[in-house]
N, C-alpha and C positions, 0 to 999 in steps of 0.2 A: 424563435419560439419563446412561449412566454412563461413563468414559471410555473412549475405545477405544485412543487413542494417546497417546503415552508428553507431549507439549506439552500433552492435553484435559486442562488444570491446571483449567477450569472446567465444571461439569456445562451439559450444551447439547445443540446437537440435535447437534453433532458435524463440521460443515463451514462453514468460511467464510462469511463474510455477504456478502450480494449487496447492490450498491446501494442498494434499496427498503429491504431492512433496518437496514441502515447510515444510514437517514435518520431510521428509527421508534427506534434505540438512541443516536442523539444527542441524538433529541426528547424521549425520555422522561426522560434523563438532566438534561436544561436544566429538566424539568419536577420532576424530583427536587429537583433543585438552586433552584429557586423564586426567593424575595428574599432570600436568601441570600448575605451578602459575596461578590463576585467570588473566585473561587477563584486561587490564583497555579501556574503550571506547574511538574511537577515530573515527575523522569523515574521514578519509580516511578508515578505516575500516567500515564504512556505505557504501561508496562508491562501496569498493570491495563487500559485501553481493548483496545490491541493485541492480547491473551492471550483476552479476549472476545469480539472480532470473528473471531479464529480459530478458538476453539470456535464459533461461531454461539450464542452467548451473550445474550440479550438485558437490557437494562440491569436489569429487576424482578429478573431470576434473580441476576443478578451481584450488587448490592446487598443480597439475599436470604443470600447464601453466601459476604460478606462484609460483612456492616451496620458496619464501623469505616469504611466508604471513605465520601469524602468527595464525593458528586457534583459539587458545585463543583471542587473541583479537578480531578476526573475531565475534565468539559468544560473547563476551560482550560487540560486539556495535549491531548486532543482537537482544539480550534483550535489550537493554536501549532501541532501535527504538522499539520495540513490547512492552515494559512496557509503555512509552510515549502514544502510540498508544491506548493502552488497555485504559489507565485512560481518554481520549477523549472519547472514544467511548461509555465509563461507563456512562460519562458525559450525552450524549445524550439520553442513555437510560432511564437515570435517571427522564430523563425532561419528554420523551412520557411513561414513568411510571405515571408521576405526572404531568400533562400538567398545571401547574398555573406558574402566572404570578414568584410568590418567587422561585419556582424551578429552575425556565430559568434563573433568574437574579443571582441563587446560581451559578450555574452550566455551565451559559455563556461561561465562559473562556476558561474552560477547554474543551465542547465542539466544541468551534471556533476553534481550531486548525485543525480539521476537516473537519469541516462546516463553514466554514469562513461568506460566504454570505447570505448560509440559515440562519445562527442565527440572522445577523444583520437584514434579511428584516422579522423574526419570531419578533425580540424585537419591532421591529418599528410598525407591528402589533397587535402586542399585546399590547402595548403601549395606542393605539391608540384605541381599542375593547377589554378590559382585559375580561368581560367576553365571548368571543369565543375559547379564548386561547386551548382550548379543541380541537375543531376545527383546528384552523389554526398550531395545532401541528401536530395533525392527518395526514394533508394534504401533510404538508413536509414529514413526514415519511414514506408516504404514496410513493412518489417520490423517497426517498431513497432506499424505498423495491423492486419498480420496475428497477432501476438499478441495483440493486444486482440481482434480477432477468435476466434480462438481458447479465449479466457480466457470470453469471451460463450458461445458452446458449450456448456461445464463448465457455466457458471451455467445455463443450458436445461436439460441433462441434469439435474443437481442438481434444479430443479423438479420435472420428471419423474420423478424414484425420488421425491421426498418425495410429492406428488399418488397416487403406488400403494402408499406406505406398504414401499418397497425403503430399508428406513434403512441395515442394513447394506452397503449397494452403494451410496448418499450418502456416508458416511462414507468409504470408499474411493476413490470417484471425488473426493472431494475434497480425497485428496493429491495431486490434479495439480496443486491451488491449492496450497500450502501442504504441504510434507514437510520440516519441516528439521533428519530424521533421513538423508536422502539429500544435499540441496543438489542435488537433480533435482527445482522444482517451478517451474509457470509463472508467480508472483511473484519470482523468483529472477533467470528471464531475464536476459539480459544487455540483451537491446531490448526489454524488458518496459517502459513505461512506467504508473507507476499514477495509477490516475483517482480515490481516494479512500485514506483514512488505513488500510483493513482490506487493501488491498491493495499496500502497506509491504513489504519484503522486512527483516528484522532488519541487513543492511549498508545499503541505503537509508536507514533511520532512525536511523542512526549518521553517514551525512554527511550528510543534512541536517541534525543536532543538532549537527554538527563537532566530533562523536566521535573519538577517535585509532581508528584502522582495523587498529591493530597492537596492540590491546584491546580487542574489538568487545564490546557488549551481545548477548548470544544474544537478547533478546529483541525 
């Protein structure tokens, strides 16, 4: 395919990868990458996974339309963003496990890479009403669930046009994943929390990398 938006740096079917796929492009990549010295992370290799997973690029094509990349390295900047990732997200759960005040203040940190602004206006909440905290954790969670909800939708419809062969209405419907020629797309969210590395926001993967924020990586 050929690109349609000004990010489809790589030739792909043109919309974000869904889960399933997202499992077959890290597998095939581990399998590229073989016996092959452990690769070491690197953030141009962030670059190259994340910019694929956007296009819905899968790993033959990628390597195809750049054979200098390195799959080894490709996978071990893959896990370090999905390890980073996972231990955030831990974070979070850990807190709507245990909604108290000690929890959040444990566990802040590592959630904020995440949740950047839900944690801060959950602390100042809580803060301020420590016994609601049950509550007022609820509620964010609550907004997190219905995004992922939401985001699940996209992914269905997105089936649906590709199953009738509607590519150019895939393509489209799949800048409500991913636009960030607007900064109006549903990995953007502010209570968007991601469940996998292709669903990254380019600020997301700048704090969890402990990026300076006042120098973001576009990608």
């Amino acid at each position: 395919m050929t690109a349609s938006h000004p990010w489809h740096i790589w030739q792909g079917r043109g919309w974000p990868t869904n889960a399933c796929d997202e499992e077959q492009f890290i597998t095939a990549l581990r399998h590229h990458a073989g016996r092959a010295p452990r690769g070491s992370f690197s953030r141009a290799g962030v670059v190259m996974v994340i910019t694929a997973l956007r296009c819905g690029t899968d790993a033959d094509a990628l390597l195809a339309q750049a054979p200098g990349l390195k799959p080894a390295q490709l996978v071990a900047s893959y896990d370090r963003l999905e390890a980073l990732r996972v231990t955030a997200a831990d974070a979070w759960h850990t807190i709507v496990a245990d909604p108290q005040p000690t929890t959040l203040a444990a566990h802040y940190q590592q959630a904020a890479a995440l949740l950047p602004v839900p944690l801060s206006r959950l602390a100042i909440a809580i803060a301020d009403v420590p016994e609601q905290a049950e509550w007022l954790v609820a509620s964010v969670d609550e907004k997190v669930r219905q995004l992922q909800a939401t985001c699940d939708q996209v992914y269905t419809r997105l089936e649906q046009h590709a199953s009738v062969g509607r590519h150019e209405d895939a393509v489209e419907l799949g800048t409500r994943l991913f636009d960030p020629t607007t900064g109006n797309y549903l990995f953007a969210e502010t209570y968007f929390l991601p469940r996998r590395v292709g669903e990254l926001s380019p600020l997301r993967i700048v704090d969890l990398l402990g990026e300076r924020r006042d120098d973001p990586k576009l990608l």
